[in-house]
C-alpha positions as CSV (number, residue, x, y, z in Angstrom):
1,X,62.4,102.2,124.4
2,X,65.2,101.0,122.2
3,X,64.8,100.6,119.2
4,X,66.7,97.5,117.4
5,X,67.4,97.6,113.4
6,X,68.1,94.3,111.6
7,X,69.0,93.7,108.5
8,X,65.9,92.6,106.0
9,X,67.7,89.1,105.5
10,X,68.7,88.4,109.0
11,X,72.4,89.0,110.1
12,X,73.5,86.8,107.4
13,X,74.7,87.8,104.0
14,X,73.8,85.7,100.9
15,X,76.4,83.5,99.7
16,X,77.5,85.2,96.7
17,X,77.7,88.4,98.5
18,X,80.1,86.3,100.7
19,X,82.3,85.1,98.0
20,X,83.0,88.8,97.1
21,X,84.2,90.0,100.3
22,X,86.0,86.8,100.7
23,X,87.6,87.6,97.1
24,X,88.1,91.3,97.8
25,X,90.1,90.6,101.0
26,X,92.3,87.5,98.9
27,X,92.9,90.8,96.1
28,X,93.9,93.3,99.4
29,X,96.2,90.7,100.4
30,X,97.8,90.2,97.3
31,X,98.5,93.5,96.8
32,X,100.2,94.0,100.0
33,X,102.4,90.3,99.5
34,X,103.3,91.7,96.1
35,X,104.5,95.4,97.4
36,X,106.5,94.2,100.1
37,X,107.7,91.4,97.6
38,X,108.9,94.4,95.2
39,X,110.4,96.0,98.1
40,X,112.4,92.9,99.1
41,X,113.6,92.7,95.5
42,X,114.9,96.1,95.0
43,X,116.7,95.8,98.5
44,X,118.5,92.5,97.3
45,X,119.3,94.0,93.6
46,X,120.8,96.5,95.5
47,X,123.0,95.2,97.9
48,X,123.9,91.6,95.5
49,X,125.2,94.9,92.8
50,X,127.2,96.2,95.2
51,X,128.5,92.8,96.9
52,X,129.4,92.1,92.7
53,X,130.8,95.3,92.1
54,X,133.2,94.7,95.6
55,X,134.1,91.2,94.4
56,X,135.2,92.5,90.9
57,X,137.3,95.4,92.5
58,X,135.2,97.4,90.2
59,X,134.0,99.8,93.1
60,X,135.5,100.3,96.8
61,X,132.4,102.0,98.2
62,X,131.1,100.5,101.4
63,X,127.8,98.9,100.7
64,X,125.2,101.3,100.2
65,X,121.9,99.1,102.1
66,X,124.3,97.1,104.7
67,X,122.4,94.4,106.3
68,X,120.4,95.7,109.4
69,X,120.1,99.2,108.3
70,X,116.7,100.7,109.4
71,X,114.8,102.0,106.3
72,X,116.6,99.7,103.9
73,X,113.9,100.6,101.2
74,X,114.3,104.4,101.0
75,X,118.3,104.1,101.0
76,X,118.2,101.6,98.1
77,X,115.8,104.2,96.1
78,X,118.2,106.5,96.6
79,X,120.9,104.4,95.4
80,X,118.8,103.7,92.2
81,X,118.2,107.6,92.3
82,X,121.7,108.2,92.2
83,X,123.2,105.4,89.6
84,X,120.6,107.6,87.6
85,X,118.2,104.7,87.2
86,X,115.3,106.2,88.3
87,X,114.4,110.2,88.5
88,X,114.2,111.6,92.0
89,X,110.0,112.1,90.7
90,X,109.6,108.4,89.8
91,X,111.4,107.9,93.5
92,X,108.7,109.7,95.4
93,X,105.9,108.3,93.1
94,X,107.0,105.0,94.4
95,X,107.0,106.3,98.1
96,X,103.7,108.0,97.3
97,X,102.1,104.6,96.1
98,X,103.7,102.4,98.3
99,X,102.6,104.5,101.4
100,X,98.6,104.7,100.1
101,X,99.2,101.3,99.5
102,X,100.3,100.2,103.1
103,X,98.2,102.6,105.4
């Protein structure tokens, strides 16, 4: 003999109850657009410095992010890490934060 547990209100959960996990999952996905948006923004900041700095034969590094790289994120933190515009802690806070963010 099975026995077979159902909720008290059916299978169906009342609207409002409804609305929240339709709102929670609209936050999640929010959160996600607007992390990979800051990624795709510090990427670009990145290499449009250097393409500048090239153009105005202020610098004759090769770019430091060239298009196609794999990992393009961590290679432009560590170009901010190393123009000394963010600490190498702040760096693996991001990394930290973006991580818990995406798993």
């Amino acid at each position: 003999m099975t026995r077979s547990f159902t909720e008290p209100l059916g299978s169906k959960l009342p609207a409002l109850e409804q609305n929240v996990l339709k709102l929670r999952a609209m936050n999640m996905m929010l959160v996600l657009f607007y992390a990979e948006d800051l990624k795709r923004t510090v990427v670009d900041l990145i290499r449009g410095t250097d393409r500048l700095s090239g153009e105005l034969g202020v610098s004759t590094m090769p770019p430091r992010v060239p298009s196609g790289t794999k990992n393009p994120v961590d290679k432009a933190l560590r170009a901010l890490v190393a123009d000394a515009a963010i600490t190498a802690a702040e760096k693996d806070e991001i990394v930290k934060r973006c991580d818990r963010i995406t798993k």
